[in-house]
Each structure stands twice: as structure tokens, then as C-alpha cells.
C-alpha positions in Angstrom: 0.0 0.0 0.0 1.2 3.4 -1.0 1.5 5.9 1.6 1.6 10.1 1.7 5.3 11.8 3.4 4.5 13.9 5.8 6.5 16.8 7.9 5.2 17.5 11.4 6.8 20.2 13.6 6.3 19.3 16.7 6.2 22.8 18.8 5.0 21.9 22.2 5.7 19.8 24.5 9.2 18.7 22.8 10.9 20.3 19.6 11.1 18.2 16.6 10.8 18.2 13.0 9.5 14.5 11.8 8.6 12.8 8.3 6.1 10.3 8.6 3.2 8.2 7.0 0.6 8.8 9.0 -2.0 11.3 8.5 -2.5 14.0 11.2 -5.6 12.2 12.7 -3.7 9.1 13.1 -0.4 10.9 14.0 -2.2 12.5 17.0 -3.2 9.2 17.9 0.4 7.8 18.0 2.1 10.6 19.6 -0.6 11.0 22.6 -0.9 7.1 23.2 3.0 6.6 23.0 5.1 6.1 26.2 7.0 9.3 25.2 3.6 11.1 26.2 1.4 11.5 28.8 -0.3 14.3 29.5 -0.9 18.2 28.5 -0.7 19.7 25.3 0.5 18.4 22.4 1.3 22.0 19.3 2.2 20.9 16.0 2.3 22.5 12.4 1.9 20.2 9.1 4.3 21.9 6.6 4.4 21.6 2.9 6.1 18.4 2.3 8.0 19.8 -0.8 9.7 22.3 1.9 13.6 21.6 1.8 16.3 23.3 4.1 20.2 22.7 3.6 19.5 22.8 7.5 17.6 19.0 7.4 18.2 16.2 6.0 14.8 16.0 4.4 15.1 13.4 1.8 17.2 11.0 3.8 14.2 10.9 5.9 11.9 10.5 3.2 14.1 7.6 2.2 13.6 5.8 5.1 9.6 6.3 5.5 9.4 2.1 4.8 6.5 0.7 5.7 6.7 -2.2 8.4 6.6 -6.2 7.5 2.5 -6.1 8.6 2.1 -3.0 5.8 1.0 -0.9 8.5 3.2 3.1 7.9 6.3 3.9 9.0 4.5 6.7 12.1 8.2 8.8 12.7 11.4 9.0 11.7 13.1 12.1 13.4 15.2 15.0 11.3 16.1 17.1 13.5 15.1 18.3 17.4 17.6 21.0 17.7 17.2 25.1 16.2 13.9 23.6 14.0 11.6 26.3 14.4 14.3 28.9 13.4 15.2 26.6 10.3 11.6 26.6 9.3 10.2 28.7 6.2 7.0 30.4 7.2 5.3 29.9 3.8 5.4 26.3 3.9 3.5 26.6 7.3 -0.1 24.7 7.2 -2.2 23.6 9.2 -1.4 23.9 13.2 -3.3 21.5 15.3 -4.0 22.3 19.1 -4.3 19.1 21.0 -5.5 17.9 24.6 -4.5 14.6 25.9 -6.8 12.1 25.2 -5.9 13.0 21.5 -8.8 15.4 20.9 -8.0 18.0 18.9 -8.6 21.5 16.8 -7.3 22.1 13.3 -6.7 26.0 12.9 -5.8 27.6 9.8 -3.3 30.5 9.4 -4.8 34.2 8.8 -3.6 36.2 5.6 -2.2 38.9 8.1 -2.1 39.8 11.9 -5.1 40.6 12.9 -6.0 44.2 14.2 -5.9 44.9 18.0 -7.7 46.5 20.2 -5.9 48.8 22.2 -4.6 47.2 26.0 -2.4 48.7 28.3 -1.0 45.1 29.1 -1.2 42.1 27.1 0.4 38.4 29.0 2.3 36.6 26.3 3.0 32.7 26.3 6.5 32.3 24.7 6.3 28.5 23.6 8.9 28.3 21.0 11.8 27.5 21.3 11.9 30.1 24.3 9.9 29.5 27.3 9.1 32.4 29.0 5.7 34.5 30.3 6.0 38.1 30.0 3.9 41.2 30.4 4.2 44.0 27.4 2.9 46.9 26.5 3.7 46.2 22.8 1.3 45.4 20.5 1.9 41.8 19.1 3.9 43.5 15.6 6.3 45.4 17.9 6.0 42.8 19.9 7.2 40.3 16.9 9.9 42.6 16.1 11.3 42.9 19.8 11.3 39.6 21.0 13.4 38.2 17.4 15.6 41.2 17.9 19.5 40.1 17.3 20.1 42.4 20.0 17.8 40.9 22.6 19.4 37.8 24.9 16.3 36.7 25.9 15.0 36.1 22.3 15.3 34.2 19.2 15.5 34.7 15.4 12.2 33.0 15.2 9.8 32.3 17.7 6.6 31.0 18.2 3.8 32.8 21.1 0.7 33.1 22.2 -1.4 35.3 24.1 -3.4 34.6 27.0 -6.9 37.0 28.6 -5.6 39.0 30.9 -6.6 42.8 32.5 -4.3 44.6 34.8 -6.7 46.5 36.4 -9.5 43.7 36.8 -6.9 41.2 38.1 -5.4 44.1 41.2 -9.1 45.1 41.8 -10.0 40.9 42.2 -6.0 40.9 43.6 -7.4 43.6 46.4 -10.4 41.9 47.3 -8.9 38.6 48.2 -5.3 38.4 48.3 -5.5 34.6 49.1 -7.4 33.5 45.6 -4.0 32.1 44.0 -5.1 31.1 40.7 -5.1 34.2 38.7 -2.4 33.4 36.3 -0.9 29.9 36.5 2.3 29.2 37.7 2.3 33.1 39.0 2.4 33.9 42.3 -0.6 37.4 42.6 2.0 39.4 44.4 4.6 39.1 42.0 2.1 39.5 39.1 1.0 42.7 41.1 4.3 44.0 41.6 5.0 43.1 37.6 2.5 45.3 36.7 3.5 48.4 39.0 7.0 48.1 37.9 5.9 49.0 34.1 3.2 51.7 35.4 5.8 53.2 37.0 9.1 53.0 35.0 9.4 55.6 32.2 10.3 53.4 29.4 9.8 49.6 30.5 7.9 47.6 27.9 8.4 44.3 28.8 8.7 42.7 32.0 9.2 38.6 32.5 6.9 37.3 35.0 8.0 33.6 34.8 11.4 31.9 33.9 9.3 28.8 31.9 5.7 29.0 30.5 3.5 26.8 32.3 1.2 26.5 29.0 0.0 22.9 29.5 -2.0 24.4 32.3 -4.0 26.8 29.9 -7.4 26.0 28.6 -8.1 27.0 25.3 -10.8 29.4 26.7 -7.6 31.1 28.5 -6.3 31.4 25.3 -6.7 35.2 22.9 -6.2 35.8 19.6 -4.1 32.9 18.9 -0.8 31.3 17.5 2.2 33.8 16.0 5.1 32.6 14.4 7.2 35.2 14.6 11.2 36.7 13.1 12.2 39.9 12.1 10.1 41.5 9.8 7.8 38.4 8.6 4.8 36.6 10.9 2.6 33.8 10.5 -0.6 34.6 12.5 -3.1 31.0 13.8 -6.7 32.9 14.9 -8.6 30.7 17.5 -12.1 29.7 16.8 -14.9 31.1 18.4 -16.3 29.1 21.5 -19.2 28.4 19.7 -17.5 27.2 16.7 -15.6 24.9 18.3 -18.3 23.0 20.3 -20.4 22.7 17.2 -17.6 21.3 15.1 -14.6 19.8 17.6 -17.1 18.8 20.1 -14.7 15.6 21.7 -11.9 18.7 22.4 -14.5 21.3 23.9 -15.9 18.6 26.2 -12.2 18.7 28.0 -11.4 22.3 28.1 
């Protein structure tokens, strides 16, 4: 039997760029029921299969996708797990897929541009790829794009993948000031420090961005936490993921909104 080559980036929880057989339906199954996984969020982009880097090895791996003795595909055969997502070419990007784990899963599309904003004071950005931080900004998620792939910046990368979680300064000290001993604002943060964070850039001429944790804790983020949606991100070029409506999603990914 004649199987399709895939490529699979796989983005969260582990970095990896894989050829494979399987379809994405049947690769989520593998991935989420193998030993190597068990439990959180599984992030990972389908790219054009034509896409070739002097970076990987691409058709060596091709090469090896053999089917086994039984007939049954060949599920991975790794290329690379080290600098993939800066290696990657945004345009042959596809289809991300956002997955719980039980294996239920949304397919989201990419956007033809980043979408427009509404003004915020704040916004609380998941850094997923390959850096793994959670900062506040005042950028919007452009400048944002530009700042945190900035040569220049130590804390960043030449390509970078994010997302952006609901968050409101002043909702969050009012709630904060009402009752200091309600932990779960932000997860993984501390209130106080998430307090403090947010003085420190009200009151600092000049401060944009400020690091609230030293890893993102995004496996504990429901996608109804979740804003916007997915950027791929490097100097001067993004690739932009919108989220589906709520409603959207329990009418069409019904198995995956049961468990959010």
C-alpha cells in the first residue's frame, strides 16, 4: 500500500521536525498514546512536504519512511530536534493542530495577516517556542514580533513561536485587592509578584516588557484562557493562527471542547 510523506513540527511539548506516513488524525493518535507522552498539550504545524532546508536532511528521511513487515506506515522518523523552528520557512507553514490529551484536537488555519488589535495597556504573552518564557508587554503583538526576534535581545530568538493569554491589569489588582489569598489568577504566578510586575511597568518611564515567569506553564491553559491565537514570529515576517470562536468549536470539535 502506497503511503503520503509527511512533515510534522512538533512545537510543544518537545521540539522536533518528523517525516512520517501517518495522517495528522492518526499521528495525534500515536504521539498521545506513545510512552513518550502523557499528559498536557500536544502543538504541532503540518508543513508543505515539498519544503527543503540545507539545514535537514529531508530526503534521507523521506528515504527511510518504509512501511513495516504487517504493511502498516512507518508513524516517525526524526530530522532534526535542535534550532527547528528557526530553520523553518513560514510559507510552507499549514495547518497547526492544538491538541489535549486524550488525543482530541482543533485544526486552525493561518490568517492572511495579523489581525488588528484593540488597544490594551497590558497584554500576557506565552513564549512557547523554542523560548519559554511568560511576560507582560505593553507592545502590541507586531512590535511585539519585532522585539522579542531582535538580534540584540538575549532573551530572544530569530524566530519564535507565542501566544497570548486574557488577561486585564486593572481587573486582576481590583479581584487581587479583594482577596489576596485567591492564588489562581495566572498559573504558575504567584498574585503578588504578578502585582508588583504590573506596577514596575506603570511606573518605569520606558519599561515595555517585563518577564513574569522563567518557563511558560502552557499545559496548564485551557483554550478558553487562550486570545487571539498562535504567531510565528522573526524579524520583519509573521505567520498569524486565529482561534475559533467558543461556539465554533463545540459545534464542530465537540470531543476537544468537552475537555477544556
Amino acid at each position: 500500500m502506497g503511503y503520503s510523506k509527511h512533515l510534522y513540527a512538533i512545537l510543544h511539548p518537545n521540539h522536533s521536525l518528523i517525516a512520517s506516513q501517518l495522517e495528522p488524525e492518526d499521528f495525534i493518535k500515536h504521539y498521545v498514546d506513545s510512552a513518550r507522552y502523557f499528559e498536557g498539550r500536544l502543538l504541532f504545524v503540518e508543513l508543505d512536504p515539498d519544503f527543503r532546508s540545507s539545514y535537514f536532511d529531508i530526503e534521507k528521511a523521506y528515504s527511510q519512511l518504509i512501511p513495516h513487515e504487517d504493511g502498516s506506515p512507518k508513524a516517525t522518523k526524526f530530522i532534526g530536534s535542535y534550532r527547528v523552528v528557526e530553520n523553518l520557512d513560514f510559507d510552507a507553514l499549514g495547518t497547526l493542530y492544538f491538541c489535549d490529551a486524550k488525543g482530541d484536537y482543533i485544526a486552525l488555519k493561518p490568517a492572511a495577516s495579523m489581525p488588528v488589535e484593540e488597544p490594551e495597556e497590558m497584554r500576557l504573552i506565552l513564549e512557547i517556542n523554542p523560548v519559554n518564557f511568560m511576560v507582560l508587554t505593553k507592545y502590541n503583538l507586531s512590535d511585539f514580533s519585532n522585539y522579542i526576534t531582535d538580534p540584540r535581545n538575549g532573551k530572544g530568538a530569530p524566530k519564535v513561536l507565542y501566544g497570548q493569554a486574557f488577561f486585564n491589569a486593572d481587573d486582576f489588582l481590583r479581584n487581587f485587592s479583594e482577596n489576596p489569598y485567591l492564588m489562581n489568577f495566572v498559573p504558575g504566578i504567584h498574585p503578588s509578584r504578578l502585582r508588583d510586575a504590573i506596577m514596575e511597568m506603570r511606573t518605569i518611564p520606558g519599561k515595555n516588557v517585563k518577564g513574569i515567569a522563567l518557563n511558560c506553564p502552557f499545559d496548564q491553559y485551557s483554550y478558553k484562557q487562550l486570545k487571539g491565537g498562535f504567531t510565528f514570529a522573526s524579524q520583519g515576517k509573521t505567520k498569524f493562527y486565529p482561534l475559533m470562536p467558543i461556539d465554533y468549536v463545540k459545534q464542530n470539535y465537540y470531543k476537544f471542547y468537552k475537555e477544556m
